[in-house]
N, C-alpha and C positions, 0 to 999 in steps of 0.2 A: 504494500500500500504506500509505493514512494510517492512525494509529491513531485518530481521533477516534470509533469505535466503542465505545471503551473509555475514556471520559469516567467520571471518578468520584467521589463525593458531590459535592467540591467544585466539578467541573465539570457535568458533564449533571446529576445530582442539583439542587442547587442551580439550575441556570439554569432547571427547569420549576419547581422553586418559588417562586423572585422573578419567575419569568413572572405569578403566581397574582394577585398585587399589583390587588386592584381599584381598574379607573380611576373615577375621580368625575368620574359626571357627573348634571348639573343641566337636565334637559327648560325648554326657555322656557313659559310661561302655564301655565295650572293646568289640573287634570284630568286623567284618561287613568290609567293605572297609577301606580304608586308605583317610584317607582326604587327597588332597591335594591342591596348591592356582588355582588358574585359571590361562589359559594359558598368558604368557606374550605377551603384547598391543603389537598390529600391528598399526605402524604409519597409521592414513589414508592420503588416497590420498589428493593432496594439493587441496583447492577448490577453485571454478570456480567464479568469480564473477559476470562477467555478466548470463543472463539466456535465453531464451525465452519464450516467448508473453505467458503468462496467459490465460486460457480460461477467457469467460467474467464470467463465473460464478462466479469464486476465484477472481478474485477482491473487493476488501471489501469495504468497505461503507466510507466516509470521515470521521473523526474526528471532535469532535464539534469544534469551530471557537473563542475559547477566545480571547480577545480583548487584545490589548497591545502588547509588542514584549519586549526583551531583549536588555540587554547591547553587544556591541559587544565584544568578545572575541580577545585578543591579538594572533596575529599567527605569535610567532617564532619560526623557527625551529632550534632544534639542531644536532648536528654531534652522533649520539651514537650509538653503536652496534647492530648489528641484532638484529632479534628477538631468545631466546633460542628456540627448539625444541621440535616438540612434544613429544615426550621421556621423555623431560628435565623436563615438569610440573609433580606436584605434585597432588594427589587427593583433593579434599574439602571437607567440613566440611558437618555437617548434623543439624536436630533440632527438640524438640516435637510440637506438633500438640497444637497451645493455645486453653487450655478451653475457650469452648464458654460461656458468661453470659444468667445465667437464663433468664429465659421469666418470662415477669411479669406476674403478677395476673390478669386476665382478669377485675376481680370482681372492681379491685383497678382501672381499668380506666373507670367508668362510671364519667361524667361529669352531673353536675347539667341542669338541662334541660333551654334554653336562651331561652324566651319569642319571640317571632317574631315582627319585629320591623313595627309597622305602618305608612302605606307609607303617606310623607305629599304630597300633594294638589299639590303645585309646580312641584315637581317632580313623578306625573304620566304621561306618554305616553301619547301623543296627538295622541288620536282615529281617528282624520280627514287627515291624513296625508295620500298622494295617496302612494302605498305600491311600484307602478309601478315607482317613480321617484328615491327612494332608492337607495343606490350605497354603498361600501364599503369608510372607510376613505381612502384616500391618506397613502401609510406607511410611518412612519416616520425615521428620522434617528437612529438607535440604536434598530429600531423595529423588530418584528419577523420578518423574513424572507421566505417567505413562499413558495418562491420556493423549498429551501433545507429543508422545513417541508416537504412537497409534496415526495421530495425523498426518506426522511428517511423511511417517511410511503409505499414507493412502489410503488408511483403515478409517475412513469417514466416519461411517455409523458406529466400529467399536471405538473411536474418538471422541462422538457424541455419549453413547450409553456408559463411557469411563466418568466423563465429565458433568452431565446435568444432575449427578445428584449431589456432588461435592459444590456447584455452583448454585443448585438451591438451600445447599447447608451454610452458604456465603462465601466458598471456597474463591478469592478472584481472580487467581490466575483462569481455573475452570472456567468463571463468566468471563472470562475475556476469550479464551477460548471458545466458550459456547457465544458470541458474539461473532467471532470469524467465522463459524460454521455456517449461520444462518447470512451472513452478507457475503460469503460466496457461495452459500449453495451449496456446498460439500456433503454429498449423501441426503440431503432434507428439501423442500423447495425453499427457494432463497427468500429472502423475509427480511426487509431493511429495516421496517419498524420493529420486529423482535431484536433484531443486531443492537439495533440505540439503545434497547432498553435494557440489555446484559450489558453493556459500552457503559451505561449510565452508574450501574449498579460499579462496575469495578474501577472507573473511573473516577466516582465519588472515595473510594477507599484507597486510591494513591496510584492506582497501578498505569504506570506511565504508558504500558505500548497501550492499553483501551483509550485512557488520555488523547493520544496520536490520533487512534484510530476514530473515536468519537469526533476531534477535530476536523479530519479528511471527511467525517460525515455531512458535519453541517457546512464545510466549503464548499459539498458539492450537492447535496439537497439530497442527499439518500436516507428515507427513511422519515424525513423533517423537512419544511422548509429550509432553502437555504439562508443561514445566518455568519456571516462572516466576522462577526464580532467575537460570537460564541464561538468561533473555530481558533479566533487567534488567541481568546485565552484557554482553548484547551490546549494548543500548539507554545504556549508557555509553561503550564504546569508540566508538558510532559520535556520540553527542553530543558527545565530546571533541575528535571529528577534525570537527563541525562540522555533523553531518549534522541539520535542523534537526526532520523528525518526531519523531527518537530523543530532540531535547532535548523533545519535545515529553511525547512516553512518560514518559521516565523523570521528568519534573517532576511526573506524575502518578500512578507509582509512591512517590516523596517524599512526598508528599499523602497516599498511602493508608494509607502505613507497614504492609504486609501480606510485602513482602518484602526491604524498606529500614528502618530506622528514619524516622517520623516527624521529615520536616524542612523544616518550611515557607520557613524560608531559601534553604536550596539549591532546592527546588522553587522559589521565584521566581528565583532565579538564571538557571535554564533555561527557563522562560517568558519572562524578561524578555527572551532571546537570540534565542526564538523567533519573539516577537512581532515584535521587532525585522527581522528578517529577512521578515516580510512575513507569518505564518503567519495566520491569522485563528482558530482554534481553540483559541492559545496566548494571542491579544489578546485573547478573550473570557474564558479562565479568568484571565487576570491582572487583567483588572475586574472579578473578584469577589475577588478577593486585595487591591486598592487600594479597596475599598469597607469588606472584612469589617475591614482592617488585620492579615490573614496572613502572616506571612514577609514582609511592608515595613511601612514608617509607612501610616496609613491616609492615605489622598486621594481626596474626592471629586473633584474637579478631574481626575486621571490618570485615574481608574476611568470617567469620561464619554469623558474622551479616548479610552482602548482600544474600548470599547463600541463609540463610534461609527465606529471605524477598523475592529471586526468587521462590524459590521454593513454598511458599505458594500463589505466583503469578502463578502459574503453567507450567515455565518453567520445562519441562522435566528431561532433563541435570544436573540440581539443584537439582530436588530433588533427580536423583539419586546419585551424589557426596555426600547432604546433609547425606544422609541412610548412605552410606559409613563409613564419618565422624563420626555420631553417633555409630554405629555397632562398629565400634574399637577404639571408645573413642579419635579419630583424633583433639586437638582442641576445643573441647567440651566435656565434662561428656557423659560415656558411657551412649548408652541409647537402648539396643536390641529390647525392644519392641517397643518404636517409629521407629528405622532403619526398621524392619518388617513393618511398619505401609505406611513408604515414599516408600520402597522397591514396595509393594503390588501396591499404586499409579501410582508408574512411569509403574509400568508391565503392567497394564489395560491401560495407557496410549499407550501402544506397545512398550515401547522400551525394547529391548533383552537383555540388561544389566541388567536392572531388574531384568527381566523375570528369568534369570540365577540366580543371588544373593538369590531372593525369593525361586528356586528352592532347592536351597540349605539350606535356613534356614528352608524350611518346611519338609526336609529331614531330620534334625538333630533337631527339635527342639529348636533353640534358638531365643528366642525375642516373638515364639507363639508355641501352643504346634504343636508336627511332627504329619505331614500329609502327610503319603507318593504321597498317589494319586495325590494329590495339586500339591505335590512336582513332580512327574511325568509330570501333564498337564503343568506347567511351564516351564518343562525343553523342551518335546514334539515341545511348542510355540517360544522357545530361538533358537532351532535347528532350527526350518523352517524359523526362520530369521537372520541365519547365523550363532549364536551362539555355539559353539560345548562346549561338556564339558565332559572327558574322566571318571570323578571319577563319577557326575551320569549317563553317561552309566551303569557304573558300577553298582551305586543302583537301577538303574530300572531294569536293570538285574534280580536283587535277588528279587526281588516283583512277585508274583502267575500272572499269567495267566486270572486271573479274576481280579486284581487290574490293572493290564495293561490296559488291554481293556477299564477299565473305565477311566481309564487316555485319552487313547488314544479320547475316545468320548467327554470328558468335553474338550479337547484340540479344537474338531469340531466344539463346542457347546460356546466356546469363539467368541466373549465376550456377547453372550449372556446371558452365567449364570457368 
């Protein structure tokens, strides 16, 4: 139940427009077309925060349940200017691919063979035991849980019939659990309004991921009118106690200043937590935060850092900014062949920003050697999702009638091959 659907100006806004960032590139010998950059970024449209209801299927599976919670976060707000424009950002950086560490030698990990230990007297199984009075332990406090084993593993209904009687005993992990059951569906018909009202029950009693999850409820009207007030302050109690989408959320409710005052501060506060924790969608909007010099001192040096830590997180977005950055030495040591390398990633990923850039370096050969065809099927892929590009027009143009066609089929034939 991430929020990264609900990325705004400064996040999804911004990252398609410093995607726009034409690479410069320079064709070897003379003749042929005229390079020239890509057409200039068209603002997009402002986005939508709330959404609607998710099939049960995309709803994704909970997060495992670390114990403990956080400090709470100071929330003052200050008076400060809008936010700049999407226009107004700039592109980001890019980064190479870290060598992987050798595998070891197979040979070197054989282990001397341990004797098997012989059982003392004491402790063998008593053979007389009738098998029929058997019963599992009682679980204990801190123990597995096994109802949300049950889930993990697919076992819907024995997930459910684990759970709703420790959830009507007030057990809250269980109603937080028997919450996720009925808003996606899992084994039972999906039931938004049942979801709120276990969301409610464990949510009032601390429990951060229902917190979250009730929050993502009322942003998006599932089960409730939408209320976006009520979502950002349940997207505060549960970033308080730790929960790191929520900081993720509300860092970009701070940002919007629609139902928070305007506070780029505290918004990097709660990126910087999230990032930190490993989030890749919070590391990507804090590298436009340590670029723009929003809510921190400006650094290009951090803003490559995050970038590249999103990117090999496999935010999209990132690594095509990351390509960029490298391709034209943006902040980072040029680096063509890794830019080719991110480029190619994000294009298989689908996005048409790629798609274009790739078409382009494998047209001209820089970073890998020129492929027209390649170059063709990219560009082929970039058009049919919206991408237009007048200079390869222009080079597919001038390719045979037989390298077309094969362009045209590896384009059908994506992403198969």
């Amino acid at each position: 139940m991430r929020g990264s659907l609900f990325l705004l100006a400064v996040a999804a806004g911004s990252g398609a427009a410093l995607a726009q960032e034409p690479i410069v590139l320079t064709p070897p010998g003379a003749g042929g077309p005229p390079v020239v950059e890509a057409p200039a970024p068209v603002a997009p449209a402002a986005p939508v925060i709330a959404g609607g209801a998710p099939p049960a299927a995309t709803v994704p599976l909970p997060p495992p349940r670390p114990g403990g919670g956080g400090e709470a976060i100071a929330t003052t707000a200050t008076d400060l200017p809008a936010l700049p424009s999407v226009e107004d950002l700039p592109a980001l950086p890019t980064g190479s691919f870290a060598d992987s560490e050798p595998l070891p030698d197979p040979a070197n990990l054989a282990a001397e063979p341990v004797p098997l230990a012989q059982p003392v007297a004491e402790q063998m199984p008593d053979t007389n035991v009738d098998l029929a009075t058997l019963a599992p332990p009682p679980l204990k406090p801190g123990g597995p849980d096994l109802a949300y084993g049950a889930f993990q593993r697919g076992l819907y209904l024995t997930a459910f019939d684990l759970a709703i009687k420790r959830a009507e005993a007030g057990d809250v992990a269980a109603q937080t659990l028997i919450g996720l059951i009925y808003e996606g569906g899992y084994g039972v018909p999906q039931d938004f309004v049942e979801a709120l009202g276990w969301y409610q029950l464990a949510a009032k009693a601390g429990d951060r991921e229902a917190q979250f999850a009730l929050g993502m409820m009322y942003l998006q009207g599932r089960g409730t009118k939408i209320d976006r007030h009520k979502a950002a302050d349940y997207f505060e109690l549960a970033a308080q106690r730790g929960q790191v989408a929520a900081m993720y959320n509300l860092a970009l409710i701070y940002l919007e200043g629609a139902v928070r005052p305007v506070d780029p501060e505290l918004a990097a506060q709660f990126l910087q937590r999230a990032a930190e924790a490993g989030d890749g969608d919070a590391q990507y909007t804090l590298a436009q935060l340590y670029s723009q010099g929003l809510g921190v001192e400006a650094s290009e040096a951090l803003a490559v850092d995050w970038l590249a830590s999103a990117a090999r997180l496999g935010v999209v977005p990132a690594q095509v900014e990351y390509a960029v950055r490298l391709f034209n030495g943006k902040g980072i040591a040029k680096d063509e062949a890794a830019a080719a390398r991110w480029f190619e990633r994000a294009a298989n990923a689908g996005d048409p920003i790629a798609q274009n850039r790739l078409a382009r370096i494998l047209a001209v050969g820089a970073g890998q050697p020129a492929a027209p065809v390649e170059a063709a099927k990219w560009h082929f892929l970039a058009v049919e999702a919206g991408k237009q590009d007048d200079w390869l027009d222009s080079f597919v143009s001038g390719l045979t009638g037989e390298q077309r066609q094969a362009a045209v089929a590896a384009a059908q034939r994506w992403p198969a091959n």
